[in-house]
C-alpha positions in Angstrom: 83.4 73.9 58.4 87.1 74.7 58.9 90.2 72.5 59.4 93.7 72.3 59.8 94.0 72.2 55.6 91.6 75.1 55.6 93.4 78.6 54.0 93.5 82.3 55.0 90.6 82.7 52.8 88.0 79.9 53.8 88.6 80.6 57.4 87.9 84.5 57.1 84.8 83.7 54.7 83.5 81.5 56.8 83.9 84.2 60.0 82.2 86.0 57.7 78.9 83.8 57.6 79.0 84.1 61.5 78.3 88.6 61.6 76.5 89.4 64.7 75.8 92.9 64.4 74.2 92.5 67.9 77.4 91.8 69.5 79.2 94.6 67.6 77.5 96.4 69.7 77.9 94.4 72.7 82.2 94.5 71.9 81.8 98.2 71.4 80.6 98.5 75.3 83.6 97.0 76.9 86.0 99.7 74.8 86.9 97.5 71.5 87.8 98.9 68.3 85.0 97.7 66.0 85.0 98.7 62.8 86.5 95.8 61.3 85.1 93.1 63.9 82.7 90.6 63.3 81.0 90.3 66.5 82.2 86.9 67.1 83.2 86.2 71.1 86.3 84.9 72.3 85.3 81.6 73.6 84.5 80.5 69.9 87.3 82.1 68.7 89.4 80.0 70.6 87.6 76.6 69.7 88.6 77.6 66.3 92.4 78.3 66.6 92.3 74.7 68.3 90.7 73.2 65.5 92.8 75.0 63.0 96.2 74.7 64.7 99.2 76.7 64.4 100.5 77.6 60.4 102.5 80.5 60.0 101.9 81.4 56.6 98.2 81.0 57.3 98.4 83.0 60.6 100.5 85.8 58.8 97.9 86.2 56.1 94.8 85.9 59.0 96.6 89.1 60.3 97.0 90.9 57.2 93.3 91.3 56.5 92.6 93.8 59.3 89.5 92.2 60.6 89.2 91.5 64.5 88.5 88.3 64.8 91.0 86.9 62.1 93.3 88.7 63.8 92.8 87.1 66.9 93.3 83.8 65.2 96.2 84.8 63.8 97.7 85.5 67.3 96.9 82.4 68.8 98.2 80.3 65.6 100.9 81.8 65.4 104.4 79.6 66.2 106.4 82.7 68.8 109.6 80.8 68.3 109.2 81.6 64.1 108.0 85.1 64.2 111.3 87.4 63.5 112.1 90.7 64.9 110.6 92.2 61.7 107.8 90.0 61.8 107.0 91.4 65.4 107.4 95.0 64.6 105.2 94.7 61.4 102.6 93.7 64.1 103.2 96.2 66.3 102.9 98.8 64.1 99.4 98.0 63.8 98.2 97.3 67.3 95.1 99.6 67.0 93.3 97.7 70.4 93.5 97.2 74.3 92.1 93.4 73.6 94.6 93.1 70.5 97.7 94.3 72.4 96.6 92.0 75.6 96.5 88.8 73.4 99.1 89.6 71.3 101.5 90.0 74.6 100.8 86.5 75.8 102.1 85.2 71.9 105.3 87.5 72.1 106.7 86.4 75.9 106.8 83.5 73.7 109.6 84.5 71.1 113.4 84.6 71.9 113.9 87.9 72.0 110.5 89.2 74.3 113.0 90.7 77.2 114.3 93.6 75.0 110.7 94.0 73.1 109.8 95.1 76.9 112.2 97.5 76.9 111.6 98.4 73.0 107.7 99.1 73.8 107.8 100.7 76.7 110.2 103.5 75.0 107.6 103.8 71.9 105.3 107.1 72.5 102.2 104.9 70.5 100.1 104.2 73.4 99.0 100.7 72.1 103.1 99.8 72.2 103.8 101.3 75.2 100.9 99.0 76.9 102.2 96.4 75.2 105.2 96.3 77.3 103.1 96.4 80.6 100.5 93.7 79.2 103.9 91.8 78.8 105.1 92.2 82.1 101.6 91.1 83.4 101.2 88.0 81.5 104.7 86.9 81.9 104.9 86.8 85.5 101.8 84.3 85.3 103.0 82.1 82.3 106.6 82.2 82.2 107.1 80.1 85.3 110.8 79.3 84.3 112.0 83.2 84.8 114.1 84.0 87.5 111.9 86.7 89.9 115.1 89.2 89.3 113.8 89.5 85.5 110.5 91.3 86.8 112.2 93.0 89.8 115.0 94.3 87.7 111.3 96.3 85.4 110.0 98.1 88.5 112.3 101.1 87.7 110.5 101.0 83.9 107.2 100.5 86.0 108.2 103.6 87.8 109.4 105.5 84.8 106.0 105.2 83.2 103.7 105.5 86.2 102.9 108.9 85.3 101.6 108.6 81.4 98.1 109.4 81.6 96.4 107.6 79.0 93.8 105.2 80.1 95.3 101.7 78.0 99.1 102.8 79.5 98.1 103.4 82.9 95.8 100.3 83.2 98.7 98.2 82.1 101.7 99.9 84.5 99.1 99.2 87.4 98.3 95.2 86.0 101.9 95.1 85.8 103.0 95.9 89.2 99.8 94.3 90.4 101.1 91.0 88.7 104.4 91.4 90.1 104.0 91.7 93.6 101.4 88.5 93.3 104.0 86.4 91.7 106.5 85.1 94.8 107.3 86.6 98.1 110.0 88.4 96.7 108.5 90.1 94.0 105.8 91.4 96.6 108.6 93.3 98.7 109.9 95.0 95.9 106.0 95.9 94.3 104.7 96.9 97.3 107.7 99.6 97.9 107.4 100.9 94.8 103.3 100.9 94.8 103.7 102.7 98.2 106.2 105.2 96.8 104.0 105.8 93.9 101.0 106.5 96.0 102.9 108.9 97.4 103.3 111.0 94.7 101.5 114.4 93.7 100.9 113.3 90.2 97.6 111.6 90.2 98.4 108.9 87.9 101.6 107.9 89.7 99.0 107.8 92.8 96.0 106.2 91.3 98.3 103.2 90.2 99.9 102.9 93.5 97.1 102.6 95.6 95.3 100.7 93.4 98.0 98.4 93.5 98.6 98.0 97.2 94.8 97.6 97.9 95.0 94.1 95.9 98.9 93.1 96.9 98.4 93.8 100.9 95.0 91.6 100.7 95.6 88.9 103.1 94.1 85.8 101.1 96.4 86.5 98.6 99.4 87.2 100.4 98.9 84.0 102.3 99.2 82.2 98.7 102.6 83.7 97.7 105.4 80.9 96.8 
């Protein structure tokens, strides 16, 4: 078994011992990168970055071995507040994965400096950095309760900006974002649903697709009877 006192290289051998090649396949389906994963699921992934607890060094060295599900670990043992700006780019660089970039946005509205990363990302070309920014966005308006609404309000020009990039993992995370937005407090739903209504005006079609897929979910009654 694995502990807190367990290293980089006990964990990841005993990952190892766990190879599903079954649900390789079963990952492969829902659009993850593969060919370094171990077919191990989240749920258990997560029991085990519990049990392990947060190390830096350990979570640093988890990362550096390229396979999926150390990977994850890494991210969720990671401390935010101790990864540096270099630390986060080094990490970045490498986002290769939707379900990477998604749980690695959660850890990085964590650090000091996440505001400007937003900005940062969304002005990197690499599509897995550029949803970064977006998956950002989405999670923070959920888990950092303690920013003002005008953070989030103030990003629906960059929502805007980038509601016509085409690729799949970009446009998926401009429309979460601005879906995520316009759930999050009566204000931030003004200010998403004029700019989801704008964009579904638009003649580009993936300006138009994240519009209207956006107001179909923010003018829903049940959940604009539970805005704050």
């Amino acid at each position: 078994m694995i502990g807190p006192s367990s290293t980089a290289a006990e964990i990841i051998a005993y990952l190892r011992s766990m190879r599903s090649e079954e649900n390789i396949a079963g990952l492969a389906r829902y659009g993850i990168v593969t060919e370094d994963a171990l077919g191990i699921g989240n749920p258990a992934l997560r029991q085990m970055a519990k049990v392990i607890g947060p190390n830096q060094a350990r979570a640093k060295d988890l990362w550096a071995s390229g396979i999926r599900e150390a990977r994850l670990l890494a991210i969720w043992t990671f401390v935010p507040t101790l990864l540096s700006s270099d630390d986060i780019r080094r990490l970045a660089d490498e986002f290769n994965s939707w379900e990477i970039v998604d749980a690695a946005a959660d850890l990085l509205t964590g650090t000091p400096g996440w505001r400007k990363l937003v900005e940062d990302f969304a002005a990197d070309d690499r599509e897995f950095i550029r949803r970064s920014a977006f998956a950002m966005i989405a999670g923070a308006t959920v888990h950092n309760r303690n920013e003002p609404d005008a953070t989030f309000l103030e990003w629906l020009p960059l929502i805007e900006r980038h509601a016509t990039d085409p690729r799949n993992f970009v446009k998926k995370a401009v429309n979460w974002a601005l879906r995520n937005t316009g759930k999050r407090s009566r204000a931030c739903h003004t200010g998403a649903v004029l700019l989801a209504e704008k964009l579904a005006g638009k003649s580009d079609a993936t300006a138009r697709w994240i519009g209207k897929d956006a107001l179909r979910e923010m003018r829903d009654p049940k959940r604009i009877a539970k805005l704050r």
